[in-house]
C-alpha positions as CSV (number, residue, x, y, z in Angstrom):
1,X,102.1,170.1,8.6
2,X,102.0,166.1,9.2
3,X,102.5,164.0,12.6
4,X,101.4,164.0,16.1
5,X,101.7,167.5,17.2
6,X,98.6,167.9,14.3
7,X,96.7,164.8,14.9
8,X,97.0,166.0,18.8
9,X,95.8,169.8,17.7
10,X,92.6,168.2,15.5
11,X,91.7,166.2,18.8
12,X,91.5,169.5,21.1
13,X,90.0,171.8,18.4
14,X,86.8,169.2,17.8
15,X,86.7,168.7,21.2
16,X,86.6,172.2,22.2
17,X,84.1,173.1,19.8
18,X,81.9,171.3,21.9
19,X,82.7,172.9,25.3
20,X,82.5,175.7,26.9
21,X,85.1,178.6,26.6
22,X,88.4,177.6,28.4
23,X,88.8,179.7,31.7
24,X,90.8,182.7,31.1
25,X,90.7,183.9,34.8
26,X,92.4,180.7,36.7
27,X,95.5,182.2,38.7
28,X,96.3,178.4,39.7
29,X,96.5,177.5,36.5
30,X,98.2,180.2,35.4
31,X,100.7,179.5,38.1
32,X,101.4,176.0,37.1
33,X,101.4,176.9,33.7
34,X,104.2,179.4,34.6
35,X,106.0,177.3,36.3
36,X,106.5,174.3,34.0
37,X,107.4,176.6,30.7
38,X,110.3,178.3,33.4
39,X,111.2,174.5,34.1
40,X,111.0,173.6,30.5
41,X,113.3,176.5,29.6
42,X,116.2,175.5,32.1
43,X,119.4,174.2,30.6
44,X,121.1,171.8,32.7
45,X,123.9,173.2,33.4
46,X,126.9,171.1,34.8
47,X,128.4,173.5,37.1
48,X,124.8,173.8,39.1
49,X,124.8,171.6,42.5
50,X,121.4,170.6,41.9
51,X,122.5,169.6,38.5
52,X,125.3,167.4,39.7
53,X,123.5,166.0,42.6
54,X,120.2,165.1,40.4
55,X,122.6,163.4,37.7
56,X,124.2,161.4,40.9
57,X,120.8,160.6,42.2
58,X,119.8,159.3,38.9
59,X,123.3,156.9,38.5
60,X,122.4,155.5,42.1
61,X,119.2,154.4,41.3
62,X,119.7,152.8,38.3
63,X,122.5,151.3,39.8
64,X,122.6,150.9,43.3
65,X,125.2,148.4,44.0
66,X,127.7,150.4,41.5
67,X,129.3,153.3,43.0
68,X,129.6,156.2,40.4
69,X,133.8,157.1,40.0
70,X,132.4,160.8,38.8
71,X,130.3,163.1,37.2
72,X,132.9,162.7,33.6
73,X,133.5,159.0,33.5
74,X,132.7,156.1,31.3
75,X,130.4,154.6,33.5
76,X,127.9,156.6,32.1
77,X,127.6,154.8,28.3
78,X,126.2,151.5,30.1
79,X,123.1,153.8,31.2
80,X,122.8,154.6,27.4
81,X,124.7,158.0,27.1
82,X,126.3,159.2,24.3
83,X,129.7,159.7,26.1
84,X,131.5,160.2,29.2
85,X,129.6,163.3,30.1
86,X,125.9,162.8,30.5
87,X,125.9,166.7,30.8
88,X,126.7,167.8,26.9
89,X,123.3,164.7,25.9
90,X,121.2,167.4,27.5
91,X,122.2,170.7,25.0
92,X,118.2,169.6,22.9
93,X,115.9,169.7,26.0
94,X,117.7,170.6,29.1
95,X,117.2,170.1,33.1
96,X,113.3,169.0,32.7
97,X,114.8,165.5,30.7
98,X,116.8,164.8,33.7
99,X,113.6,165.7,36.0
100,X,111.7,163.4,34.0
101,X,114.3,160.6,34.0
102,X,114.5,160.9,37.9
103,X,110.6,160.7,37.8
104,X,110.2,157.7,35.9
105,X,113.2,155.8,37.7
106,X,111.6,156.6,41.3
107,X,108.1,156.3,40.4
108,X,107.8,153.0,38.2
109,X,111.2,151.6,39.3
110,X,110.4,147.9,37.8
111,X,109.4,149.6,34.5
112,X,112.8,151.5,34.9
113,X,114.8,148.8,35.1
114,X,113.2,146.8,32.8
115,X,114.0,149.2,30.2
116,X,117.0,149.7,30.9
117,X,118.6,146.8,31.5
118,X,116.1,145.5,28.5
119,X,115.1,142.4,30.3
120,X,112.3,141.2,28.1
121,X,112.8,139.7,24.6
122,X,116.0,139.1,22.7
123,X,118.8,141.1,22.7
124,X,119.4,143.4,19.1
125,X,122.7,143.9,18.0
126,X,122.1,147.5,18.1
127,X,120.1,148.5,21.0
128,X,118.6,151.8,21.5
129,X,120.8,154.3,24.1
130,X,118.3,154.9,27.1
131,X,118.9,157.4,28.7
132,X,119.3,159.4,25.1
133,X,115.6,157.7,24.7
134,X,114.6,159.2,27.5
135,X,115.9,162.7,26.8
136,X,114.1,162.4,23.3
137,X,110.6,161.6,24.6
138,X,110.9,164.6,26.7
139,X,111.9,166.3,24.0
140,X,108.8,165.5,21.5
141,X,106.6,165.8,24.4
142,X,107.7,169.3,25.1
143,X,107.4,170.2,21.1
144,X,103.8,168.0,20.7
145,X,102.2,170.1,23.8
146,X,103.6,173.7,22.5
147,X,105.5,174.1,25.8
148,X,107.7,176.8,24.3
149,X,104.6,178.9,23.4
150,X,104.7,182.6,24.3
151,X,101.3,182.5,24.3
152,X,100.5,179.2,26.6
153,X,96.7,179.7,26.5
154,X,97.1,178.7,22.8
155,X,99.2,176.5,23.5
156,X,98.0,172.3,22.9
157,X,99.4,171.5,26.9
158,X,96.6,174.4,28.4
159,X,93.9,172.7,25.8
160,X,95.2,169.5,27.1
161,X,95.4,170.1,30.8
162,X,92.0,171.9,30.3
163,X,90.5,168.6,28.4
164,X,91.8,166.4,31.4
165,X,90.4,169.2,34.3
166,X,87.1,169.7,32.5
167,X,84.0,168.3,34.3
């Protein structure tokens, strides 16, 4: 197998060649751990409340000034979705995409917009859909770090989180 998710596996097995054994007794860890493989196995689900109102809160920060006409409505495409519902974009990765989107558009709001509104550089004929972008670099983030691993202490995110927590 070629790519990243093996250029990312070579980087932890050297690395913890040289180190100690990873912990196997960290309930925190474990917790987290837990946690973030239930999240990353959540669809988003359209009928969900907490769906609905994270999809709302994403179209009202990316667009403040514009109010959304609903959840199914064209609107949607000029945030870079395939269609008129945002909701059936999500069937690959699920609720964590959305999560992240959220993230990035509340946390780095200038980098946000930037992208999304593609301020810098000429415009391409064909431009890249965001938000579709976005859903896809959760997506290959999620396969790269092994997130779906039954097993997540062989997984590359607990050799990663381990590489970043180790002293």
């Amino acid at each position: 197998m070629v790519g990243p998710r093996v250029w990312l596996g070579g980087i932890f097995n050297r690395f913890t060649r040289r180190t100690e054994k990873f912990p196997n007794d960290n309930p925190h860890l474990e917790q987290r751990l837990t946690r973030l493989q239930h999240r990353v196995k959540t669809s988003f689900d359209e009928t969900r409340r907490d769906h609905q109102e994270a999809l709302k809160s994403l179209w009202s920060t990316a667009f403040p000034d514009v109010p959304l006409t609903g959840l199914i409505s064209e609107q949607w495409k000029e945030m870079g979705w395939q269609g008129h519902n945002p909701s059936t974009d999500f069937r690959g990765c699920g609720f964590i995409a959305l999560e992240n989107l959220l993230f990035f558009a509340r946390t780095y709001p200038a980098s946000f917009r930037r992208l999304l509104f593609k301020q810098n550089g000429e415009r391409a004929e064909w431009e890249y859909p965001f938000a579709v972008a976005g859903i896809n670099v959760s997506f290959m983030l999620i396969q790269m770090l092994d997130l779906n691993s039954g097993n997540w202490r062989l997984s590359l995110f607990f050799q990663f989180f381990f590489f970043l927590s180790f002293p």
